[in-house]
DONUBA-641370 format. One record per residue (C-alpha): x, y, z; residue in one letter. Coordinates in pm, whole numbers, padded with zeros to 5 digits, always signed. Layout:
<nodes>
XYZA;...
</nodes>
This chain:
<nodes>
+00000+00000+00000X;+00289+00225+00077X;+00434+00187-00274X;+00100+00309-00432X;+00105+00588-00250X;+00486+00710-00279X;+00439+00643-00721X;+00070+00794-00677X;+00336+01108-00539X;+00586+01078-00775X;+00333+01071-01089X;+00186+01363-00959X;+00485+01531-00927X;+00626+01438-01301X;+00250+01558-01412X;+00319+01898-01282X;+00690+01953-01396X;+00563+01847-01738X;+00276+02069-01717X;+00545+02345-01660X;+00715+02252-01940X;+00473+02234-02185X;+00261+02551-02050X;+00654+02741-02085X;+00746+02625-02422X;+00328+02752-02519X;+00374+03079-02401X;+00709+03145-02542X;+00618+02998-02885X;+00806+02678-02917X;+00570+02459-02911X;+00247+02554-03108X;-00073+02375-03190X;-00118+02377-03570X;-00420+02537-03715X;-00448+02783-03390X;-00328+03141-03398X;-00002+03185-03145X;-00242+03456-02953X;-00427+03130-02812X;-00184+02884-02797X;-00038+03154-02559X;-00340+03184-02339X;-00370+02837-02364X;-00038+02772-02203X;-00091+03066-01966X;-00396+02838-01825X;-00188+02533-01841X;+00078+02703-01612X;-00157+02869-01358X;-00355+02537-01305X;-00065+02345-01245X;+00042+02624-01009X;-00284+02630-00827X;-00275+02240-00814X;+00064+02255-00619X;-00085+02535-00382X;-00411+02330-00358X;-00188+01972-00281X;+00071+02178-00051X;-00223+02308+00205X;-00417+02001+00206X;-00671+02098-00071X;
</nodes>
């Protein structure tokens, strides 16, 4: 039971640092979504940062 809950942790925390990733490289422009203007692939990676920010707030104070 212990090991679910430490890789339950750990794929949480790979989820968010990829979220990071891929919300940065959005909003700078490196990575675009073809077919989309850049104007909302930008907000689109603006939302992908600040939910993965609020989801680290929400996880660090106990939801």
């Amino acid at each position: 039971m212990a090991k679910a809950g430490l890789m339950s942790v750990i794929t949480w925390i790979v989820g968010i640092l990829v979220s990071l990733a891929v919300g940065s490289g959005m909003i700078n422009g490196i990575l675009g979504i073809p077919g989309l203007p850049a104007i909302v692939v930008v907000i689109g990676g603006w939302i992908v940062v600040v939910g993965a920010i609020i989801s680290l707030i929400m996880a660090i104070f106990g939801r």
